[in-house]
C-alpha positions in Angstrom: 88.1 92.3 77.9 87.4 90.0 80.7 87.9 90.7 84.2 91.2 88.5 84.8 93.0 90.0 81.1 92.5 93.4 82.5 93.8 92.4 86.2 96.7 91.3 84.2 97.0 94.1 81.9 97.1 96.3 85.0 99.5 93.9 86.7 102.2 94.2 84.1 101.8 97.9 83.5 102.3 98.7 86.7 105.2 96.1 86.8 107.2 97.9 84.3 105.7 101.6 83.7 104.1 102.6 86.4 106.3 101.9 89.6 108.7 104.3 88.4 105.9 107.0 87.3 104.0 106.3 90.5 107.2 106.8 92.9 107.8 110.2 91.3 104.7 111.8 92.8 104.1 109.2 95.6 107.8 108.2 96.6 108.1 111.1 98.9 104.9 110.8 100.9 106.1 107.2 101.9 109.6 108.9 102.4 108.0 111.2 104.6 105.9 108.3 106.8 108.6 105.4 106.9 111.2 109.0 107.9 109.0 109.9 111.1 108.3 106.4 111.9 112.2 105.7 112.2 113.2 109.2 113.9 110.1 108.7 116.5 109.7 105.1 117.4 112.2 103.7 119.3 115.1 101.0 118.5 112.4 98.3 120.1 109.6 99.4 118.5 111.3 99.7 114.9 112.6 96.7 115.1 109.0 95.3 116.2 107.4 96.8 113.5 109.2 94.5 110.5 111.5 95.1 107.8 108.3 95.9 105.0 105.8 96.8 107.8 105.4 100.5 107.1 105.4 99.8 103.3 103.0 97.2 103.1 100.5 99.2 104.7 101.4 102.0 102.5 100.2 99.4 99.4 97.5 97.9 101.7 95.8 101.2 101.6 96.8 102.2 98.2 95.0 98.9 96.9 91.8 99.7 98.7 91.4 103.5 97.5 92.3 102.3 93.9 90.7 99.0 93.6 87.2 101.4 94.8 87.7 104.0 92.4 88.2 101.3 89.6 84.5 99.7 90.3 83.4 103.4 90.4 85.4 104.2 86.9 84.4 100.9 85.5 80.5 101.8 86.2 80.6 104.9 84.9 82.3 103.8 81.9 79.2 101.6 81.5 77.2 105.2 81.3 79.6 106.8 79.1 82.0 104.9 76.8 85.5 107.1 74.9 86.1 106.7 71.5 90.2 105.6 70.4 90.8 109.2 69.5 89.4 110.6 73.1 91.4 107.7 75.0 94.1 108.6 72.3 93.8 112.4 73.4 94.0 111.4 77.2 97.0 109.2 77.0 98.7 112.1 75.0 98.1 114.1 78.0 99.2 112.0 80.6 102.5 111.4 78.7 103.0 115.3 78.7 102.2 115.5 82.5 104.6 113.0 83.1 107.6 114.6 81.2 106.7 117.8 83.1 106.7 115.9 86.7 110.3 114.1 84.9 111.5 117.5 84.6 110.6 119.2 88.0 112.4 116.1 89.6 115.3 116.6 87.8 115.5 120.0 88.8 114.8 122.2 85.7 113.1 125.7 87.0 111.8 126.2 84.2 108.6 123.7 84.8 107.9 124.4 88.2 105.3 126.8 88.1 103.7 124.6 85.1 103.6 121.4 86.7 100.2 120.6 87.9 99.4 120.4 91.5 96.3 118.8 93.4 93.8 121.2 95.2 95.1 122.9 98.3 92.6 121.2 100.4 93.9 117.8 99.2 97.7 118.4 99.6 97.3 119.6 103.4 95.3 116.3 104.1 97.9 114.6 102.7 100.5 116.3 104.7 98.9 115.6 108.2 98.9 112.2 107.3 102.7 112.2 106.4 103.3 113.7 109.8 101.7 111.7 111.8 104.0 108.8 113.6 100.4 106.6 114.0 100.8 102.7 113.4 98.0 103.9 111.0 99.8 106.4 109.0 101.5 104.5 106.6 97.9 102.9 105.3 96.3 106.4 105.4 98.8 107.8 103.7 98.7 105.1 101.2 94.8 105.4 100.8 95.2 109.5 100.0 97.4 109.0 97.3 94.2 108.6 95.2 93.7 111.7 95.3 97.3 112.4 93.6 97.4 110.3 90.8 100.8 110.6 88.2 100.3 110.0 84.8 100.6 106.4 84.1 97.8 105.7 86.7 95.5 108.4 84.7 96.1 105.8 81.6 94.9 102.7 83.9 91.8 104.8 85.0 90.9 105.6 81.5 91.2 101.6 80.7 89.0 101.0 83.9 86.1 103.4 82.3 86.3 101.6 79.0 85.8 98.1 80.6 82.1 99.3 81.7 82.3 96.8 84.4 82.1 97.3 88.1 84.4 94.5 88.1 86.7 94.7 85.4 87.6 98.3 86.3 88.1 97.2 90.3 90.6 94.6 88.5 92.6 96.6 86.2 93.2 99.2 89.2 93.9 96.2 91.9 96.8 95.2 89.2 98.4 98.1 88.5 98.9 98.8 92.7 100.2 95.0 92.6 102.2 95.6 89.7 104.1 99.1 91.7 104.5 96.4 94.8 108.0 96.1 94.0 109.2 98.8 93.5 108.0 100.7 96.1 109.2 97.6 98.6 112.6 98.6 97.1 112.4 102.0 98.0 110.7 101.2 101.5 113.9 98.9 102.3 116.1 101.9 100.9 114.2 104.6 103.1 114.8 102.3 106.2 118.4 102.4 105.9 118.5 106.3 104.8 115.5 108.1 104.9 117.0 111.0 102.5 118.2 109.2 99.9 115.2 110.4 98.4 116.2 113.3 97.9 119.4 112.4 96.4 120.7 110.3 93.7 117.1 107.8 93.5 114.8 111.5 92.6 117.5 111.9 89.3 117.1 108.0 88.5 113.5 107.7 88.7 113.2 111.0 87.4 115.0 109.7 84.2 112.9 106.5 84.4 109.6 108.9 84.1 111.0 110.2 81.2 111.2 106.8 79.2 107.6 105.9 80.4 106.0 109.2 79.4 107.9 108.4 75.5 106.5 104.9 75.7 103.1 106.3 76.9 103.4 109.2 74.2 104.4 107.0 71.8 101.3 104.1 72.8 98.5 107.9 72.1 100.0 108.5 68.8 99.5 104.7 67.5 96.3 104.4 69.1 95.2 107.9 67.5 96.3 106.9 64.6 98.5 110.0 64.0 101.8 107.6 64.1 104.0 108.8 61.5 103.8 105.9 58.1 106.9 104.2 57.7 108.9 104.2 53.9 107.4 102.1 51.4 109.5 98.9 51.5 112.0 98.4 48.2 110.9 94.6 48.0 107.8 92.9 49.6 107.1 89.5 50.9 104.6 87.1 49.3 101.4 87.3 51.0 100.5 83.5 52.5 97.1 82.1 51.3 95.5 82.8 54.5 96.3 86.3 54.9 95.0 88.0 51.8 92.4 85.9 50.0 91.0 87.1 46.7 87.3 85.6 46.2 84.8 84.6 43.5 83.0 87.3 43.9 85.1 89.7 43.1 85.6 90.5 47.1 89.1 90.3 49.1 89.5 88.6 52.5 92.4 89.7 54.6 93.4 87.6 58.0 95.0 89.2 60.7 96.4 86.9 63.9 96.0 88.8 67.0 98.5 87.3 69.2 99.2 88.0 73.0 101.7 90.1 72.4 101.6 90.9 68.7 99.7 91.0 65.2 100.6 89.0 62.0 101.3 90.3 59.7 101.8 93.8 60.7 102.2 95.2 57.2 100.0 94.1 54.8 99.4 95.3 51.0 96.3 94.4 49.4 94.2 95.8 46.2 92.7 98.9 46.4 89.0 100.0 45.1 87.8 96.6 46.1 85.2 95.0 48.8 87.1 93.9 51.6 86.6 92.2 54.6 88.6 92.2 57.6 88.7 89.1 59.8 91.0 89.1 63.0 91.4 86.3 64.3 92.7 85.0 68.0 93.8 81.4 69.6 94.2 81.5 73.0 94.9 85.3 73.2 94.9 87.7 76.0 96.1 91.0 77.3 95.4 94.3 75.2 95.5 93.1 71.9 92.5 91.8 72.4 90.6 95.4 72.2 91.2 96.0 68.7 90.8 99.7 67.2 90.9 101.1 63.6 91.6 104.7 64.5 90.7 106.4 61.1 87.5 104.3 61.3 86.4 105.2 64.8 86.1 101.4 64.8 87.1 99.2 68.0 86.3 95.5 69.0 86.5 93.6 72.0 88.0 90.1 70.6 87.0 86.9 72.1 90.1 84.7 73.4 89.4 82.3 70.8 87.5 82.9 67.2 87.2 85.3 64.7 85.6 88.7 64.5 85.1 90.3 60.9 85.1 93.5 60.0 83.2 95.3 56.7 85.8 97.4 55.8 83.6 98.5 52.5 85.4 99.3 49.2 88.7 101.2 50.5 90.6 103.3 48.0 94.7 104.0 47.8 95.9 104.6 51.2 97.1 102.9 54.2 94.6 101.8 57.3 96.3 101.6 60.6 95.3 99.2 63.5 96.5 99.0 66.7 95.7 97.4 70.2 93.6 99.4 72.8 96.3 100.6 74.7 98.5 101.3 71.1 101.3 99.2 72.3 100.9 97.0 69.4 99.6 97.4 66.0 100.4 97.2 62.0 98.8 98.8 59.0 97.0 98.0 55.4 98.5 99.1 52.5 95.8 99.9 50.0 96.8 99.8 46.1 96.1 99.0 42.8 97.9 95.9 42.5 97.3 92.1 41.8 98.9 90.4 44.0 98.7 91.0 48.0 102.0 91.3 50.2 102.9 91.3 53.9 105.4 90.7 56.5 
């Protein structure tokens, strides 16, 4: 994917999935900064300082760690490049870290010696910088939390190392901060008024948020690994348009895919089994992640161009179903393989 579809692919994942993730582990270090700030300065100098002050440098230095650590992701991923079950592995993962930082923020015992921690050594740099009252603690502080990442920002880096670009890994990372922005301005404006509401009713609400990213993200592994449980064969099916299952001369099928911006059509197609067959997805206009395209059973994934078609030898498949889903397995469908004459989808 280009450099601007990932900036926006990390724009609106951090928009709505990671703000709430990212606040879990990093909601209390700008508790802690915006807290000393307000109990240290005085009225003058509060007031001086701006309503967003302290939380924009928070972001400020949040950007600049992350956007850095993208280019250096997005290089190495030029090295070294994940297959969709790996990336399906580590997005598995981070959904399972996430529930178990959900549950320690919702209080449950039971997960606290489980959940994972950073290195001694980086927690008590962290710290200092909390406690500091410095104009520049805020941005600091904001430029550390790199090195405590929750589990929604462990799926962006994994997208910055498959973009192999410097560039393209520096965008998706600059996004994804952006996309937290509001979020944690929210909770910046909240803190000024009452610097422990944090530890009140906001840890049980974004704890509860964490828990419906980490199903999404749990959810998004399971498609892209292609280990999403089949849906029930359908008691009637659809017609299949001209375009979308073609028989040929040659004794060959053609089946048509539309990768849209935020979908594929049709998502469920049947078509004959024990026959050549060629896949050809094609896109108009299209961005975001649909346009990284992965058969997970075949090991198989495509960067689509914005506009064309890209084809796909899918050789001579036999009974069965072939799954497909978009890079990030927020979006997919599946091909029904059978012994029939006629192709259907929906």
């Amino acid at each position: 994917m280009d450099s601007t579809t990932l900036f926006l692919t990390g724009l609106t994942t951090g928009l709505f999935a990671g703000g709430a993730s990212c606040a879990a582990v990093q909601g209390g270090l700008l508790a802690g900064a915006v807290g000393r700030r307000a109990a240290s300065w005085s009225p003058e100098a509060w007031e001086r300082s701006g309503l967003f002050t302290p939380v924009a440098a928070f972001l400020g230095g949040k950007l600049a760690s992350h956007t850095l650590l993208g280019a250096a992701l997005g290089l190495a991923g030029a090295a070294v490049q994940p297959g969709p079950r790996a990336r399906a592995v580590l997005l598995v993962a981070g959904a399972v870290l996430m529930v178990l930082f959900a549950l320690d923020m919702l209080g449950v015992r039971a997960v606290r010696h489980i959940v994972p921690r950073p290195p001694a050594s980086w927690g008590r740099t962290v710290r200092r910088s909390a406690k500091s009252t410095a104009v520049t603690a805020p941005a600091v502080l904001g430029f550390l939390t790199v090195l405590i990442p929750c589990g929604v920002t462990l799926s962006v880096e994994l997208i910055a190392v498959t973009s192999a670009s410097p560039l393209a890994g520096a965008a998706v990372m600059a996004g994804f901060v952006i996309g937290t922005g509001p979020l944690f301005a929210l909770l910046g404006f909240f803190l000024r008024s009452a610097a422990t509401l944090w530890r009140g009713r906001l840890t049980l609400v974004t704890g509860a948020l964490v828990l419906l990213v980490a199903v999404w993200t749990l959810g998004s592994g399971l498609r892209l690994g292609g280990w999403w449980p089949a849906p029930a064969a359908e008691a009637a099916a659809v017609a299949v348009p001209a375009q979308a299952v073609r028989a040929n001369p040659d004794g060959t099928q053609t089946i048509t895919v539309q990768a849209r911006t935020d979908s594929y059509a049709p998502a469920a197609i049947t078509a004959a089994a024990s026959t050549p067959t060629k896949l050809v997805v094609a896109t108009k206009g299209t961005g975001g992640c649909v346009r990284s395209f992965v058969l997970p059973d075949r090991g198989v994934q495509k960067v689509l161009p914005v506009t064309g078609e890209t084809v796909i030898d899918l050789g001579t498949p036999g009974p069965g179903t072939l799954t497909f889903t978009c890079g990030m397995g927020m979006y997919g469908g599946r091909i029904t393989f059978q012994h029939t004459t006629r192709g259907t989808a929906r």
